[in-house]
Backbone as JSON Lines, residues from 0, in Angstrom:
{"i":0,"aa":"X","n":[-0.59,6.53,30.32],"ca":[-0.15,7.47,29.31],"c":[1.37,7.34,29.15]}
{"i":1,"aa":"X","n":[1.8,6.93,27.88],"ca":[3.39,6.84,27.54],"c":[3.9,8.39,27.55]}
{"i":2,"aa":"X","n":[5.66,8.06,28.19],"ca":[6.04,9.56,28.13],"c":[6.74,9.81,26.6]}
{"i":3,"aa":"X","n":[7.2,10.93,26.53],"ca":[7.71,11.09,25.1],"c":[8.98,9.89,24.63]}
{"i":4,"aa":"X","n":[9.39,9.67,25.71],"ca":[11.11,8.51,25.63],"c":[10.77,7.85,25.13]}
{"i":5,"aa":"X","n":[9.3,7.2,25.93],"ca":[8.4,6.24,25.1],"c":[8.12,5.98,23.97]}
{"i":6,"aa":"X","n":[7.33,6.88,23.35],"ca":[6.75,7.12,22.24],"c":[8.12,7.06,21.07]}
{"i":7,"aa":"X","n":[8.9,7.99,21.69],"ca":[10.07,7.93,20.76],"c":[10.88,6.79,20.62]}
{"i":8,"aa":"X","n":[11.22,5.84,21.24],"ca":[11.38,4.53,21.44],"c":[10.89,3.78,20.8]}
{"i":9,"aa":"X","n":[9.27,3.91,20.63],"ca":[8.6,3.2,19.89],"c":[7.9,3.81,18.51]}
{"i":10,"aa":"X","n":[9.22,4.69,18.36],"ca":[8.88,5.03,16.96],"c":[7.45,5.39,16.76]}
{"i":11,"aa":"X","n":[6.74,6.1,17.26],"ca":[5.21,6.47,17.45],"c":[4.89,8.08,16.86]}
{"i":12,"aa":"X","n":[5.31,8.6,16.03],"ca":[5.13,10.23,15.82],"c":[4.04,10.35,15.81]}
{"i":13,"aa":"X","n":[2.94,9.75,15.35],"ca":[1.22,10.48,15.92],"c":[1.41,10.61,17.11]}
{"i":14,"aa":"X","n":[1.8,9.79,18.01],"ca":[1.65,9.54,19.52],"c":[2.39,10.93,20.31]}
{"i":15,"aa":"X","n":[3.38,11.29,19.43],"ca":[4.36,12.33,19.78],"c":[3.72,13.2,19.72]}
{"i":16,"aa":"X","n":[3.18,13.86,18.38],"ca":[2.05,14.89,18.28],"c":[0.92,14.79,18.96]}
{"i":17,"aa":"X","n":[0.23,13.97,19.44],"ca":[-0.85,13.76,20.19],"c":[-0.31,14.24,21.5]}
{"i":18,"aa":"X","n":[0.69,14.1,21.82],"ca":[1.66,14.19,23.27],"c":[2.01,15.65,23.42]}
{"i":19,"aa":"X","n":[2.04,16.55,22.63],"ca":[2.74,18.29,22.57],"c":[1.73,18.19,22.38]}
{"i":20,"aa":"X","n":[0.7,18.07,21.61],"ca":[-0.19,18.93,21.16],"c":[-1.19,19.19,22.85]}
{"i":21,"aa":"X","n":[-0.88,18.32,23.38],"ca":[-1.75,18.14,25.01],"c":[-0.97,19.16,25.74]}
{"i":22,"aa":"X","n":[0.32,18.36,26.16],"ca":[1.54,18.92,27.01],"c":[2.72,19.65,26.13]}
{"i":23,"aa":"X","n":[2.51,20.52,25.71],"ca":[3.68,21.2,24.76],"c":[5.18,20.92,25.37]}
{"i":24,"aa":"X","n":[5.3,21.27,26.99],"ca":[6.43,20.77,27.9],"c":[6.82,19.83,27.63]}
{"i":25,"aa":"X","n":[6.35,19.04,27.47],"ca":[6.93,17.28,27.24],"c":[8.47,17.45,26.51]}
{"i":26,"aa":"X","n":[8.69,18.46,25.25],"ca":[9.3,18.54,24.09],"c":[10.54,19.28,24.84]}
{"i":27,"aa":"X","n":[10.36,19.77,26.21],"ca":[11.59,20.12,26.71],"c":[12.0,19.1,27.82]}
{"i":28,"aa":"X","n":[11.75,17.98,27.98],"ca":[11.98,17.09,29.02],"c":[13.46,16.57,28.28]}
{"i":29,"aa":"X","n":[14.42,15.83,29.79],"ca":[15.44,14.96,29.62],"c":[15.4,13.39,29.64]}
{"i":30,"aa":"X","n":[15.95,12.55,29.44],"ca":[15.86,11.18,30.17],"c":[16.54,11.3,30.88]}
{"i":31,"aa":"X","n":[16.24,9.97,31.52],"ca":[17.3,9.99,32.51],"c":[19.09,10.03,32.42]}
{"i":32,"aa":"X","n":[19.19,9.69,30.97],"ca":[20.84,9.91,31.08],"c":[21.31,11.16,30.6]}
{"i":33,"aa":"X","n":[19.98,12.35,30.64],"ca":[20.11,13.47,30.48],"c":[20.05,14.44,29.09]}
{"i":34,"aa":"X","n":[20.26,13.54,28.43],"ca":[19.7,13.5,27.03],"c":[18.22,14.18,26.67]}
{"i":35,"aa":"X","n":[17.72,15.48,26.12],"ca":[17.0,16.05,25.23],"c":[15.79,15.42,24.61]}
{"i":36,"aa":"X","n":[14.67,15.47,24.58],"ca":[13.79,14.57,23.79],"c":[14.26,14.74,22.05]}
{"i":37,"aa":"X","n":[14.67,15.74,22.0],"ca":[15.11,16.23,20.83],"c":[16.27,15.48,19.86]}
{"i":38,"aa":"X","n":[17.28,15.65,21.3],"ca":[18.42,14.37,20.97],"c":[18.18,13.31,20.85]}
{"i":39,"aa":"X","n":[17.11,12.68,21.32],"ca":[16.64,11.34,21.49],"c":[16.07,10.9,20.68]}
{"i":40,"aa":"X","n":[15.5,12.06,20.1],"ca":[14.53,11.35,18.6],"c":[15.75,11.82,16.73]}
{"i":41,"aa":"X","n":[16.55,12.4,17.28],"ca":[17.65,12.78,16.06],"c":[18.09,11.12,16.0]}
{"i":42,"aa":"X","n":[18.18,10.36,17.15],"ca":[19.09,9.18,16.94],"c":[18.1,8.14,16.5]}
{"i":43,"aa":"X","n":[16.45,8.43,16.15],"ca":[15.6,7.59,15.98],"c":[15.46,7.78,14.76]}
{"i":44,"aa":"X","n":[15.35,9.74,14.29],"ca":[15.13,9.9,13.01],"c":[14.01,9.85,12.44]}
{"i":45,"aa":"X","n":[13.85,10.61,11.04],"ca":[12.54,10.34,10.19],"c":[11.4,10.92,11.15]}
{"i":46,"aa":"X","n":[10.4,10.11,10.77],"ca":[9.0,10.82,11.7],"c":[9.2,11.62,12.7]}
{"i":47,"aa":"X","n":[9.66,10.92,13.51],"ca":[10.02,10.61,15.16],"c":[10.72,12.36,15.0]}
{"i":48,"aa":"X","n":[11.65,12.26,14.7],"ca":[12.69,13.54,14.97],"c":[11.6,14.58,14.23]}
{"i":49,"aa":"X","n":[11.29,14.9,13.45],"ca":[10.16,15.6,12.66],"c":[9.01,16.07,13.99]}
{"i":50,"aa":"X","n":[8.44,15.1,14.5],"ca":[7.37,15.4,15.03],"c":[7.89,16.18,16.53]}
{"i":51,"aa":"X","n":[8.42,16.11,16.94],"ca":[9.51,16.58,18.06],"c":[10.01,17.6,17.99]}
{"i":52,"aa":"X","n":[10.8,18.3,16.44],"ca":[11.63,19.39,16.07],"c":[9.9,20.46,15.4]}
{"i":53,"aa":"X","n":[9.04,20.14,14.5],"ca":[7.99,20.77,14.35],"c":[7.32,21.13,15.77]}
{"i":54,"aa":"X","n":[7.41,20.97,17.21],"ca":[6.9,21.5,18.58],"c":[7.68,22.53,18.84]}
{"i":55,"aa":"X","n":[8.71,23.31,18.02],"ca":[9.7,24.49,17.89],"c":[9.63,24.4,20.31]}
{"i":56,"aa":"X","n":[10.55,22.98,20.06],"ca":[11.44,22.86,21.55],"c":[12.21,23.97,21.73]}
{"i":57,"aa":"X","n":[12.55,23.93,23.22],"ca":[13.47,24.91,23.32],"c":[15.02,24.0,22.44]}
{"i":58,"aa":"X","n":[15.82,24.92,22.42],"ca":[16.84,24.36,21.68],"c":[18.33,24.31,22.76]}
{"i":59,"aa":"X","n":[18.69,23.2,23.42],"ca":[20.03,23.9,24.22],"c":[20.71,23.27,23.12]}
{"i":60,"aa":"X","n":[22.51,24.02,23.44],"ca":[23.71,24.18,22.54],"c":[23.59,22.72,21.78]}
{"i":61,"aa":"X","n":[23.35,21.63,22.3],"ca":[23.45,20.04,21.12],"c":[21.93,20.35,19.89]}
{"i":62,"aa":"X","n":[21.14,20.41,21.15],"ca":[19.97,20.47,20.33],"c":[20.42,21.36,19.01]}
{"i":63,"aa":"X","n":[20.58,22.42,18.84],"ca":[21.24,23.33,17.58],"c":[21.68,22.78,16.52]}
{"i":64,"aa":"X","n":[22.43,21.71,16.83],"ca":[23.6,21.44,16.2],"c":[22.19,20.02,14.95]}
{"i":65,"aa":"X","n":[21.65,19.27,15.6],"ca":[20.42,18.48,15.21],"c":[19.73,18.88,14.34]}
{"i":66,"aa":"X","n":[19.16,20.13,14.81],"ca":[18.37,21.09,14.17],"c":[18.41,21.66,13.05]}
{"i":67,"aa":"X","n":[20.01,21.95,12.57],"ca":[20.56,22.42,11.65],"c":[21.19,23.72,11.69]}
{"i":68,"aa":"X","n":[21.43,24.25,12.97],"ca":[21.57,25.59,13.05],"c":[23.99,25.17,13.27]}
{"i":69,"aa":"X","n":[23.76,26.41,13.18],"ca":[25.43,26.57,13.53],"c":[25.6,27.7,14.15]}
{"i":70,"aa":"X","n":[24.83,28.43,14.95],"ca":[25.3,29.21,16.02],"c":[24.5,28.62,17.64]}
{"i":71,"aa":"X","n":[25.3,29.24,18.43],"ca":[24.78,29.16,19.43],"c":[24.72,27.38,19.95]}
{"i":72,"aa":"X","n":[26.3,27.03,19.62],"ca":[26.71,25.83,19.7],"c":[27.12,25.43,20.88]}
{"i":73,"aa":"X","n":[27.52,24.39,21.21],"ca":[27.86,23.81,22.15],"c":[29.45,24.38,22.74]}
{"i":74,"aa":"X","n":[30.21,24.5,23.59],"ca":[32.14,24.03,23.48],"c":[32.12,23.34,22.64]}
{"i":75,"aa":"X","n":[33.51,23.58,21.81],"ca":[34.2,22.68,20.87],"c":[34.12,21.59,21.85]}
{"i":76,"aa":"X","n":[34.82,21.77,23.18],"ca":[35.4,20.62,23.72],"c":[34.63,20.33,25.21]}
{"i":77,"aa":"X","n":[33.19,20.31,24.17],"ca":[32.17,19.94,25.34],"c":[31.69,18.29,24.9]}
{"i":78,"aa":"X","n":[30.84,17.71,26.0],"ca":[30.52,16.13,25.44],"c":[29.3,16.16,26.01]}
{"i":79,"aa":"X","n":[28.34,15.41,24.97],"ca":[27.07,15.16,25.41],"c":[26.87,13.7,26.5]}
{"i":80,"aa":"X","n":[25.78,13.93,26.79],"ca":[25.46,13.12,27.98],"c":[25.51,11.32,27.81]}
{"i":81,"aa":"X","n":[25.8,11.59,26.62],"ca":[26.07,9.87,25.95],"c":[27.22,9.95,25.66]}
{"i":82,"aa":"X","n":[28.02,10.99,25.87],"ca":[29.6,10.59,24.9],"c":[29.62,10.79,23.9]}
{"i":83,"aa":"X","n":[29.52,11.95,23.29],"ca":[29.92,12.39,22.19],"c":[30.08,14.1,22.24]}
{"i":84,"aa":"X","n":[30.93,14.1,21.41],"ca":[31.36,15.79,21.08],"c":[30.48,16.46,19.93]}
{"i":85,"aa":"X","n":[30.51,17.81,20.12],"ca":[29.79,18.45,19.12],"c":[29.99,18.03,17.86]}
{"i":86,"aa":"X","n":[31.45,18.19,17.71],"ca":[31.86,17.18,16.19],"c":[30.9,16.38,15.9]}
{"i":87,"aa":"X","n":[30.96,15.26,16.65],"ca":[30.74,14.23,16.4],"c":[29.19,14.22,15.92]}
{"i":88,"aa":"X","n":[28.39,14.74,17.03],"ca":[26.74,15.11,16.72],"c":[26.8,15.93,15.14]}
{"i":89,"aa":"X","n":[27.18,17.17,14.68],"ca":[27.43,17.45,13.82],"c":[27.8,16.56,12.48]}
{"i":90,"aa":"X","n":[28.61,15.7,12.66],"ca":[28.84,14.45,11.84],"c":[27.25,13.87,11.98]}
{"i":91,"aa":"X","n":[26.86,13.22,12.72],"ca":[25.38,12.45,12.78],"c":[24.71,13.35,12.05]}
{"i":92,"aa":"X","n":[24.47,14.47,12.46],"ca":[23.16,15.51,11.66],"c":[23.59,15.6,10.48]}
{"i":93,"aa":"X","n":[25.32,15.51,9.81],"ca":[25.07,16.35,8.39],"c":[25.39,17.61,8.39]}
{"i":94,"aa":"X","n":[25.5,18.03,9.56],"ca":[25.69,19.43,9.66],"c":[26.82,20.1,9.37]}
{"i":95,"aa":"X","n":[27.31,20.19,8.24],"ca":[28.56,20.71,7.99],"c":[28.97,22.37,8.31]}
{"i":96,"aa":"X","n":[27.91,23.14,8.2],"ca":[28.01,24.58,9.08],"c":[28.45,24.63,10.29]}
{"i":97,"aa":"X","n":[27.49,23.66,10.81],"ca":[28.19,23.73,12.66],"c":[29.45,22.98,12.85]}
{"i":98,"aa":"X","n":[29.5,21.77,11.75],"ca":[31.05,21.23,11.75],"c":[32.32,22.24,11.45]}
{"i":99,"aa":"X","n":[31.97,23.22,10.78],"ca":[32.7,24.36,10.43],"c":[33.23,24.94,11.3]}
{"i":100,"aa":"X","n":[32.12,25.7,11.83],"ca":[32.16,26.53,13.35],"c":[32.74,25.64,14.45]}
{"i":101,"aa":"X","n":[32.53,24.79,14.61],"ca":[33.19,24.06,15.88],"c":[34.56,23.91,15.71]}
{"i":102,"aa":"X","n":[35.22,23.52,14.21],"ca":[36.36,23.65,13.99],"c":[37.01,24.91,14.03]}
{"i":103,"aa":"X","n":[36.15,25.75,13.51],"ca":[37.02,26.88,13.9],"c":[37.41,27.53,14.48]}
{"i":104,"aa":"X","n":[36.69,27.04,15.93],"ca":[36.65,27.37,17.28],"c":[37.15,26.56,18.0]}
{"i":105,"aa":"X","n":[38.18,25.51,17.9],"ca":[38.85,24.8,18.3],"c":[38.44,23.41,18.33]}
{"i":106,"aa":"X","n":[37.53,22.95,18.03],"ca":[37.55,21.51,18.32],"c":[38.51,20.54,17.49]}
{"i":107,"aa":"X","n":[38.63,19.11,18.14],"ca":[40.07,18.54,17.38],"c":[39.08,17.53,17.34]}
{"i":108,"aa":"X","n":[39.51,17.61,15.17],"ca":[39.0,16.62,14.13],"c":[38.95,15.56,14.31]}
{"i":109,"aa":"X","n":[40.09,15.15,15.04],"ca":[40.41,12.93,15.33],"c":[40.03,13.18,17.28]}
{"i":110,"aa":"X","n":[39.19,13.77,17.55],"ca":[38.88,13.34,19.08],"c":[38.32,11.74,18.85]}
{"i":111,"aa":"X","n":[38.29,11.13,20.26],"ca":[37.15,9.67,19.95],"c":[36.43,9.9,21.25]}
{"i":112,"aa":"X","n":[34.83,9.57,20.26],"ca":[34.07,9.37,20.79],"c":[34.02,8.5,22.45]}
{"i":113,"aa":"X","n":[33.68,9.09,23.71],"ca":[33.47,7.87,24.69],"c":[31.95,7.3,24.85]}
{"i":114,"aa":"X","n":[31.25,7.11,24.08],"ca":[30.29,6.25,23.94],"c":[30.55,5.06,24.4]}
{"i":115,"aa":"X","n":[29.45,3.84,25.12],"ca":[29.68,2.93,25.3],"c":[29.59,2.06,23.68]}
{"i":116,"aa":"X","n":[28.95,2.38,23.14],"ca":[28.64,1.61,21.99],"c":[29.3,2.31,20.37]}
{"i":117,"aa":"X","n":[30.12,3.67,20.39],"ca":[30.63,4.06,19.65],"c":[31.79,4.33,20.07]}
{"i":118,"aa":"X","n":[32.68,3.97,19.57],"ca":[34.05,4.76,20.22],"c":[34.8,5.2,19.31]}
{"i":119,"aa":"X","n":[34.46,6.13,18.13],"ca":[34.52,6.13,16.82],"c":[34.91,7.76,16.57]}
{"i":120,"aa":"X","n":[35.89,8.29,15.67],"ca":[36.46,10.01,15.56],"c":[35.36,10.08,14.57]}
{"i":121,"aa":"X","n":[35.11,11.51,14.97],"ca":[33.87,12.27,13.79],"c":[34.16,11.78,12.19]}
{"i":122,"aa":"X","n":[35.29,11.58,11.51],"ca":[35.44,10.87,10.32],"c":[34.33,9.78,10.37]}
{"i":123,"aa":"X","n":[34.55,8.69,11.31],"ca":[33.72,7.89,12.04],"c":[32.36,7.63,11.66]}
{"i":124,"aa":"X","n":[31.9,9.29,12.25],"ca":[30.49,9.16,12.58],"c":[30.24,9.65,10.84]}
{"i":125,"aa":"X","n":[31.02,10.17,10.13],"ca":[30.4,10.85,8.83],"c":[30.21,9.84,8.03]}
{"i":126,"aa":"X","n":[31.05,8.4,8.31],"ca":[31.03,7.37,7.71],"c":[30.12,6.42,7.69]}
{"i":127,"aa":"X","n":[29.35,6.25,9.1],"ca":[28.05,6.12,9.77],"c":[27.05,6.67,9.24]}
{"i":128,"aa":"X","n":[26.91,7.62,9.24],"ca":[26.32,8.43,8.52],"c":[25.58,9.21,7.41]}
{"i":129,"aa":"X","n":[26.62,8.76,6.34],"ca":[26.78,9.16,5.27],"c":[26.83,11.01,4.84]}
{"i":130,"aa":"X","n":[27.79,11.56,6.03],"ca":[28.09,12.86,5.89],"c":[29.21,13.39,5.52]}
{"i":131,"aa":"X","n":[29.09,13.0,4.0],"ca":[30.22,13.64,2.9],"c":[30.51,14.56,3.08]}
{"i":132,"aa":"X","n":[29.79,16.27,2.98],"ca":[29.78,17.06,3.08],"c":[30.47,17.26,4.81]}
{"i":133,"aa":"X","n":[30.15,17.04,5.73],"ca":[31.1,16.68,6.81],"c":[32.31,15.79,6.7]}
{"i":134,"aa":"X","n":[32.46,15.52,6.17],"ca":[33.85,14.67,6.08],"c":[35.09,15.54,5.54]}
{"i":135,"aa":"X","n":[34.1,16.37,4.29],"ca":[35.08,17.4,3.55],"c":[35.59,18.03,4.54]}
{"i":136,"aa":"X","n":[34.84,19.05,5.13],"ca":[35.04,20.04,6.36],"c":[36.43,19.3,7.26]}
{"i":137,"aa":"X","n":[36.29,18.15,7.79],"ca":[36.93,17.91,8.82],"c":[38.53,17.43,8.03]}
{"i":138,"aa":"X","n":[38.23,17.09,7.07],"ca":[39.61,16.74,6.03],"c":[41.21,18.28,6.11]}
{"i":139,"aa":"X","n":[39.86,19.06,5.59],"ca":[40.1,20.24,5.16],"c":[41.05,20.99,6.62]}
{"i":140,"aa":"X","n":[40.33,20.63,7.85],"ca":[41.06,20.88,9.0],"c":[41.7,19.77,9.56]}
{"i":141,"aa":"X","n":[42.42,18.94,9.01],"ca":[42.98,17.98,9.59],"c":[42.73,16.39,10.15]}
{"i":142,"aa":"X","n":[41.55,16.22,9.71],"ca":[41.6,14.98,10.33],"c":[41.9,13.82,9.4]}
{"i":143,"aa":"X","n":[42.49,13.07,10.64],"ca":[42.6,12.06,9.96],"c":[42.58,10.67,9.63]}
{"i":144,"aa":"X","n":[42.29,10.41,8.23],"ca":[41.37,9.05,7.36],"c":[41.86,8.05,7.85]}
{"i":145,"aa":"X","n":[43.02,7.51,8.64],"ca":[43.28,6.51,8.48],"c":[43.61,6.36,10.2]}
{"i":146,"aa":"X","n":[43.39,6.88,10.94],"ca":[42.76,7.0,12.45],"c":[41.58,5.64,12.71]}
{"i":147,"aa":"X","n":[42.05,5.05,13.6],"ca":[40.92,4.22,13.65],"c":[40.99,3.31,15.53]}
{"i":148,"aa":"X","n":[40.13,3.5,16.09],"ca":[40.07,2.22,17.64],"c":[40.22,1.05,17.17]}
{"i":149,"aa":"X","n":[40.51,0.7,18.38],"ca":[40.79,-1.2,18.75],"c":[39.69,-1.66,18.36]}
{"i":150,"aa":"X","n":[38.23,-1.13,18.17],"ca":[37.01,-1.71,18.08],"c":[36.42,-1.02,16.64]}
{"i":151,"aa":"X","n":[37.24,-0.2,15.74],"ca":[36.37,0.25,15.03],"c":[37.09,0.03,13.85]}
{"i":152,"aa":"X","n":[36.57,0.1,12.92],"ca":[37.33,0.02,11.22],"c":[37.94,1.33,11.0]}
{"i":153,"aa":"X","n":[38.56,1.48,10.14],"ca":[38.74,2.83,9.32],"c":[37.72,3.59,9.01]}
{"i":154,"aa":"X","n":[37.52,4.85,8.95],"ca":[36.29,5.22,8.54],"c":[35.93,4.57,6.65]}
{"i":155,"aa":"X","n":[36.82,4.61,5.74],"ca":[36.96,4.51,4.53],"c":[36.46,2.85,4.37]}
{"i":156,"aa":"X","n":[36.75,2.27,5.51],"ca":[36.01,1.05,5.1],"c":[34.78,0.51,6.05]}
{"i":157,"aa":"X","n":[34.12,1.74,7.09],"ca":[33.06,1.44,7.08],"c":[31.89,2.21,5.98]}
{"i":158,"aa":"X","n":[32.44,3.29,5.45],"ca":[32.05,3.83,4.49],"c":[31.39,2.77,3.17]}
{"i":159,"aa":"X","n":[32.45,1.99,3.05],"ca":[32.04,1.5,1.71],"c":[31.46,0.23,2.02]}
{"i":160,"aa":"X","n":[31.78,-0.02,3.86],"ca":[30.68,-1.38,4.09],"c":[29.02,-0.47,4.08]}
{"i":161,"aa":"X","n":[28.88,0.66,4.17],"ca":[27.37,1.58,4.11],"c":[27.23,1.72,2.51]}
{"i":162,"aa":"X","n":[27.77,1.1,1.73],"ca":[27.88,1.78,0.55],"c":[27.86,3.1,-0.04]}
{"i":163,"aa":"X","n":[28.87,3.75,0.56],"ca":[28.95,5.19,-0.07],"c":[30.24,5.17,-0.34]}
{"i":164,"aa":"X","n":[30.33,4.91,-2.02],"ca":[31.87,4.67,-2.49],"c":[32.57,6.05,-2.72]}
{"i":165,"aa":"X","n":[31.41,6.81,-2.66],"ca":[32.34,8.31,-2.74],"c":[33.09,8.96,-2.09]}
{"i":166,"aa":"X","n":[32.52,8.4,-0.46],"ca":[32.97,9.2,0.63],"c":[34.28,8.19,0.83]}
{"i":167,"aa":"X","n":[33.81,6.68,0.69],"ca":[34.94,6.07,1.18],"c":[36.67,6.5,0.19]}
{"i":168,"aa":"X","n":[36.58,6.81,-0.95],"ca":[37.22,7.05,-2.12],"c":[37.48,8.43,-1.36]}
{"i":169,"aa":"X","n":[36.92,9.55,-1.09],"ca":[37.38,10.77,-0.22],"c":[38.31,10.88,0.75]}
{"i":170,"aa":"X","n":[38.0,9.57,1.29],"ca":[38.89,9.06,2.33],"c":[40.31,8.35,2.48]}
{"i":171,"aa":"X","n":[40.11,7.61,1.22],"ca":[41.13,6.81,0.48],"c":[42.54,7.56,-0.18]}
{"i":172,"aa":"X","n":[42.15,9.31,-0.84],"ca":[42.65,9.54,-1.67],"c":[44.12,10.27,-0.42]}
């Protein structure tokens, strides 16, 4: 029997629902790098995150932020178990409410990510993304467009390598 990491891994959402619908618990398990099944399937997306978030999981402070909620958030200047800040998750989800709230509660707009595989400021991830509506937010409090790592582009021109000439042009101006 595959565990949920599994299933979610392999992109399987019947398998997921077949999996809660048995063991409802499953939907509150970690991996091993501590990471949320919840979190785990936001970074898979589509089905996967659907079939996972419809098992109404428990929700801790990241999970929220995925979910779509903007209370009951994380620290501004807390980091998830992969290296990333609420910002930043917030940027991934779209979530411009909780991007709000986190800013307004102190978190700083140009932090960088310590991901092994992202090392990228929430501009970054909105660019990744395609979270315009997050990008505004973080503009609006300071961050800034032309911030960029030894390993990463500008956000404005990974933007328009994703083709989103709007955001990259947001970025530009």
């Amino acid at each position: 029997m595959s565990t949920i990491f599994e299933l979610i891994d392999a992109g399987d959402a019947e398998g997921i629902r077949a999996l809660l619908s048995r063991d409802p618990d499953a939907a509150a398990a970690h991996d091993t790098q501590g990471l949320t099944a919840l979190m785990r399937a936001s970074y898979r997306g589509g089905a996967v995150f659907d079939a996972v978030l419809e098992s109404d999981p428990p929700l801790e402070p990241f999970d929220r932020i995925v979910a779509g909620k903007s209370d009951g958030l994380p620290a501004p200047d807390a980091w998830s178990a992969d290296g990333f800040t609420p910002l930043h998750i917030a940027a991934f989800a779209r979530n411009a409410d909780a991007a709000r709230a986190l800013l307004e509660a102190g978190a700083d707009p140009n932090v960088i990510a310590r991901a092994s595989f992202a090392t990228v400021t929430p501009l970054g991830t909105c660019a990744f993304a395609g979270a315009n509506d997050v990008a505004r937010v973080l503009l609006e409090f300071g961050a800034d467009p032309e911030l960029a790592t030894s390993r990463e582009a500008r956000p404005a021109a990974v933007a328009r390598a994703n083709g989103n000439d709007e955001l990259a042009r947001l970025l530009e101006s």
